[in-house]
N, CA, C and O of each residue as an XYZ file, in Angstrom:
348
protein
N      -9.764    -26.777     -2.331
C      -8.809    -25.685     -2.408
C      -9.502    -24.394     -1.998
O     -10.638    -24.133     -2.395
N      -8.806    -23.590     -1.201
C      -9.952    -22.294     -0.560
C      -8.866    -21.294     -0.653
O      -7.988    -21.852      0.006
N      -8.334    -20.090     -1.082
C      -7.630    -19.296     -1.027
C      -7.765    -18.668     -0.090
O      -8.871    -18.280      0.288
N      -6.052    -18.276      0.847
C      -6.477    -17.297      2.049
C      -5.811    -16.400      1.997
O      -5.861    -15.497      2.833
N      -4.883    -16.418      0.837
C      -4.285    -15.166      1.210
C      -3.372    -14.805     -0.656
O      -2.696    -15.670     -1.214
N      -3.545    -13.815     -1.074
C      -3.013    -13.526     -2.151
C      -1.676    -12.446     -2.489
O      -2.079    -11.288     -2.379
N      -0.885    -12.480     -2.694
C       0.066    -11.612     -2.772
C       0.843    -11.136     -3.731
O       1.844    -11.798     -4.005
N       0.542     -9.697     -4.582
C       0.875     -9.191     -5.590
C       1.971     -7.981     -4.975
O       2.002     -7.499     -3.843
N       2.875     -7.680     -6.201
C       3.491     -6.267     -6.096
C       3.192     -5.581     -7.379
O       2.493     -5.912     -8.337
N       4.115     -4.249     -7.065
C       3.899     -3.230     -7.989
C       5.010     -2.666     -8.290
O       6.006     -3.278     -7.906
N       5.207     -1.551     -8.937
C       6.197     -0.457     -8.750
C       5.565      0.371     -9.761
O       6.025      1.482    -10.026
N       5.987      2.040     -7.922
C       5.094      3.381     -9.188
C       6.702      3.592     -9.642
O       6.856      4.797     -9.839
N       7.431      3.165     -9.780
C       8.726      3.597    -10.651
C       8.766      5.495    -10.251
O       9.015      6.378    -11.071
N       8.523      5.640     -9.149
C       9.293      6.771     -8.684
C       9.463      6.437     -6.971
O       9.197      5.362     -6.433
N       9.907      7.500     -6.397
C       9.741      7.624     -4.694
C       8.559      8.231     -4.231
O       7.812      9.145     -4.582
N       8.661      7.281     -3.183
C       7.100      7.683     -2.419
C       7.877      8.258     -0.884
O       8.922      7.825     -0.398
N       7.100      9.219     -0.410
C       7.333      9.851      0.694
C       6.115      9.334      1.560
O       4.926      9.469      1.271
N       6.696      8.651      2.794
C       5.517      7.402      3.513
C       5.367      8.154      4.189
O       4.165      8.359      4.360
N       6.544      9.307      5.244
C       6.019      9.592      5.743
C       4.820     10.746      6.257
O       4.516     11.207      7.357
N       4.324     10.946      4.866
C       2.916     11.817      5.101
C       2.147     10.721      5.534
O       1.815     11.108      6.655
N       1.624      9.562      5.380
C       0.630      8.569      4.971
C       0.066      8.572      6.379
O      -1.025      8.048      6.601
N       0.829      9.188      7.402
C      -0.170      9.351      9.101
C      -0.552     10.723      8.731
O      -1.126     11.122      9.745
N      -0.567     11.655      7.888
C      -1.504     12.541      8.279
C      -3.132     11.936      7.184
O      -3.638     12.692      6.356
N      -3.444     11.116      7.339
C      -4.518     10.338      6.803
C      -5.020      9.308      7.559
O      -4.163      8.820      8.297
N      -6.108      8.804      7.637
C      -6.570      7.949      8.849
C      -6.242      6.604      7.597
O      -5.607      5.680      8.104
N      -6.446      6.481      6.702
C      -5.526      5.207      6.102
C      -4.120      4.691      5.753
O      -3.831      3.760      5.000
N      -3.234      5.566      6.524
C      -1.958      5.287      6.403
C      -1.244      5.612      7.953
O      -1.554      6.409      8.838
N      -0.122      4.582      7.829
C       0.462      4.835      8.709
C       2.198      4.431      8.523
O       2.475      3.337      8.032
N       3.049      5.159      8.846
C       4.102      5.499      8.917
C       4.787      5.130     10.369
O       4.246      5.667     11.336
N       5.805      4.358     10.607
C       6.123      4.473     12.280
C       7.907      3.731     11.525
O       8.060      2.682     10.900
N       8.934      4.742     11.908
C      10.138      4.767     11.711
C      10.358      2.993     12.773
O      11.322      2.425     12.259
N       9.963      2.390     13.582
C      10.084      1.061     13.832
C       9.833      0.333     13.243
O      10.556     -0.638     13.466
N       9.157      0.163     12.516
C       8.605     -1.033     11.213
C       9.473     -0.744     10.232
O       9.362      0.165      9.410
N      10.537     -1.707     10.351
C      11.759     -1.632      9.048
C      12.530     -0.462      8.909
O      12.858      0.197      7.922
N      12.725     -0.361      9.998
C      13.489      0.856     10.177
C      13.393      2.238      8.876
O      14.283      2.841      8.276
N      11.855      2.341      8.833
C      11.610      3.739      8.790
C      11.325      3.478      7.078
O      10.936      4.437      6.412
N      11.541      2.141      6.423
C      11.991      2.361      5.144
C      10.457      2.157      4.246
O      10.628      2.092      3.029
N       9.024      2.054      4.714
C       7.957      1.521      3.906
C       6.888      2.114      5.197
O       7.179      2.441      6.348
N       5.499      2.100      4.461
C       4.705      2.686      5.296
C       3.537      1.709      4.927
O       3.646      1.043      3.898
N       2.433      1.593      5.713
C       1.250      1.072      5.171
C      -0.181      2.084      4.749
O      -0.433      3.225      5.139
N      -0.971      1.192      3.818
C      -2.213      1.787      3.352
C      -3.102      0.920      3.850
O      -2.844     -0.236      3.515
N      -4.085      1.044      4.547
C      -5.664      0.598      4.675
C      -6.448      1.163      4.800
O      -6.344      2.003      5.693
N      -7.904      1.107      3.932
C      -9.217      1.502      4.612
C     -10.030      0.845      4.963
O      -9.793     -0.283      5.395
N     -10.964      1.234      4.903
C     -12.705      0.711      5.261
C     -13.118     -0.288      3.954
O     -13.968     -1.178      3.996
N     -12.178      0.145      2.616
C     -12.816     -0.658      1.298
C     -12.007     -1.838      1.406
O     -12.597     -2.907      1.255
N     -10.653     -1.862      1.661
C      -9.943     -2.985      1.807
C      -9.830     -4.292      2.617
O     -10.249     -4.312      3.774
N      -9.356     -5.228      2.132
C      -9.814     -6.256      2.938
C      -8.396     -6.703      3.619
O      -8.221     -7.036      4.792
N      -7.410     -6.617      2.548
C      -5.925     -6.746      3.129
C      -5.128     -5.040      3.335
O      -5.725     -4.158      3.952
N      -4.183     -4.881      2.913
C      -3.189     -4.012      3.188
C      -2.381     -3.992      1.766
O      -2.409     -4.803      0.840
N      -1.572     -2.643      1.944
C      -0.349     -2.823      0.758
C       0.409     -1.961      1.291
O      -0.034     -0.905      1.742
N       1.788     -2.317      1.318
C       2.838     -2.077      1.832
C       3.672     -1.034      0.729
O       4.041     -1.261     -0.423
N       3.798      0.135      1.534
C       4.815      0.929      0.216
C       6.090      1.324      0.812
O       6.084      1.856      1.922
N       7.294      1.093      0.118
C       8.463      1.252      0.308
C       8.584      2.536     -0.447
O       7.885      3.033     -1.330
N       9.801      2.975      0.228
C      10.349      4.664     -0.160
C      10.517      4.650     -1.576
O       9.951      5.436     -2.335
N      11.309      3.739     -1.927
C      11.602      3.260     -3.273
C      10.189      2.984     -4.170
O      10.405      2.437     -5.251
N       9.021      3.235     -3.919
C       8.341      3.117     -4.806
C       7.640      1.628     -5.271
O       6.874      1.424     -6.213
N       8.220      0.593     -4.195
C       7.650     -0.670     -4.671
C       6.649     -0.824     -3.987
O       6.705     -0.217     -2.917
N       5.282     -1.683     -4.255
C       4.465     -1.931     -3.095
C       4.121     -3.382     -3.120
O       4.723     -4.110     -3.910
N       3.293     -3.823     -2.404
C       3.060     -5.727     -2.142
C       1.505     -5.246     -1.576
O       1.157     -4.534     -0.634
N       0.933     -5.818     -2.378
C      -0.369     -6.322     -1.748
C      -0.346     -7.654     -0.971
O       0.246     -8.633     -1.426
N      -1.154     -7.683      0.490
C      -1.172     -8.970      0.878
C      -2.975     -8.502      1.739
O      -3.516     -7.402      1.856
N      -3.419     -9.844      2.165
C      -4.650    -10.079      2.452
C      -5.818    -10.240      1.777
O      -6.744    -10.663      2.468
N      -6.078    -10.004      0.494
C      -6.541    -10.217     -0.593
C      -7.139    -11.870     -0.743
O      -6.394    -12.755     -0.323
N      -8.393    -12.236     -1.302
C      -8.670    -13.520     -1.150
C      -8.599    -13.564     -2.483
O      -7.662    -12.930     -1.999
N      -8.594    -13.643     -3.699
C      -8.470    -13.465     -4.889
C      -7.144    -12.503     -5.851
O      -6.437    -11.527     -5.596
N      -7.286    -13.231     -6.784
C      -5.698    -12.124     -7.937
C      -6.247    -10.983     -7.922
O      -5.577    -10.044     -7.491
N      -7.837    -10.709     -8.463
C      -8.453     -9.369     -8.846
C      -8.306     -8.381     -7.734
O      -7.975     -7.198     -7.811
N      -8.624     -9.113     -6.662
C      -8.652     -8.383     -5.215
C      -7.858     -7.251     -5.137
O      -8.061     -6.044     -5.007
N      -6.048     -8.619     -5.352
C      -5.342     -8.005     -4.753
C      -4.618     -6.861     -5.833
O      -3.731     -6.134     -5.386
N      -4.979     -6.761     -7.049
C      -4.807     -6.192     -8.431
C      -5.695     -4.575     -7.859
O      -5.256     -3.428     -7.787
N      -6.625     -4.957     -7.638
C      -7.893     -3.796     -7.016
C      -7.096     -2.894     -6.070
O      -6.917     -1.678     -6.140
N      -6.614     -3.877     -5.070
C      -6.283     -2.970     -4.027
C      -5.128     -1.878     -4.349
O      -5.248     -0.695     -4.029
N      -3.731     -2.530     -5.173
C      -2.630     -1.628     -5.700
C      -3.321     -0.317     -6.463
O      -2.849      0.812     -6.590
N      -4.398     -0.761     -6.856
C      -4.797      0.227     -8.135
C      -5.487      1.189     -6.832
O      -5.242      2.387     -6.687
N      -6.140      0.606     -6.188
C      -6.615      1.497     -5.206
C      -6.026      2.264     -4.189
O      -6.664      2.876     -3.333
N      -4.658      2.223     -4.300
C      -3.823      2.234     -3.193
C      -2.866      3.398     -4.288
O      -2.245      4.230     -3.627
N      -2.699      3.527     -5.799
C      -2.471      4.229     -7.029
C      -3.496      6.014     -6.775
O      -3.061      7.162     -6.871
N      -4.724      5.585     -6.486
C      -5.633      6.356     -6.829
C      -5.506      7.583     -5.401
O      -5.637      8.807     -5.406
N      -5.240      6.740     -4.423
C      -5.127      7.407     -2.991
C      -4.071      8.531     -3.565
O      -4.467      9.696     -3.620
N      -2.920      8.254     -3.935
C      -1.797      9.007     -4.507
C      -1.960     10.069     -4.957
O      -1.589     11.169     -4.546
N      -2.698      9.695     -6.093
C      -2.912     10.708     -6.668
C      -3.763     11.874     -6.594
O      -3.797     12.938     -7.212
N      -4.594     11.247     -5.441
C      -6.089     12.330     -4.952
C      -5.244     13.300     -3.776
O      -5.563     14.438     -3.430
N      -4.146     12.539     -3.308
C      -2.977     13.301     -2.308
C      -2.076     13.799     -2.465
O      -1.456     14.413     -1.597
N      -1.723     13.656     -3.748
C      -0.338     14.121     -4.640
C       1.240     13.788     -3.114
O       2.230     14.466     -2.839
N       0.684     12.410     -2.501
C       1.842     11.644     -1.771
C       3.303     11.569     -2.728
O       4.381     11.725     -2.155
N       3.236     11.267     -4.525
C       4.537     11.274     -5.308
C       4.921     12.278     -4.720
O       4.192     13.062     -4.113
N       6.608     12.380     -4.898
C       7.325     13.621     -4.747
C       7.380     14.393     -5.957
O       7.962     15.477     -5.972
């Protein structure tokens, strides 16, 4: 058994405004990907991605482990707040 891929969600139980997340070299925003409605987070620490919807929900995916992908939301929490991205 070899895990390849792990996939958690979240919710910050408010709205997220994605589209700041391109003025940051770890986010990106493009009104074609789901028609405008979720943006992505990656850096250099991450191994997968997490997906944030306007609505405030997010999905970790790429993660080889639960902790990973637990790490990454929390890490993807912390970005937020160092950016004050909440509305």
């Amino acid at each position: 058994l070899k895990i390849q891929n792990v996939i958690s969600t979240a919710d910050l139980h408010q709205n997220v405004d994605a589209r700041k997340f391109n003025q940051y070299p770890w986010g990106k925003y493009d009104t074609d990907i789901y028609g405008g409605r979720c943006g992505y987070i990656k850096d250099e620490e991450m191994l997968g991605r997490v997906t944030v919807f306007l609505s405030g929900k997010a999905i970790s995916t790429g993660a080889k482990s639960v902790l990973a992908s637990i790490w990454q939301l929390e890490h993807v929490m912390d970005l937020y707040s160092h950016q004050r991205l909440i509305p």
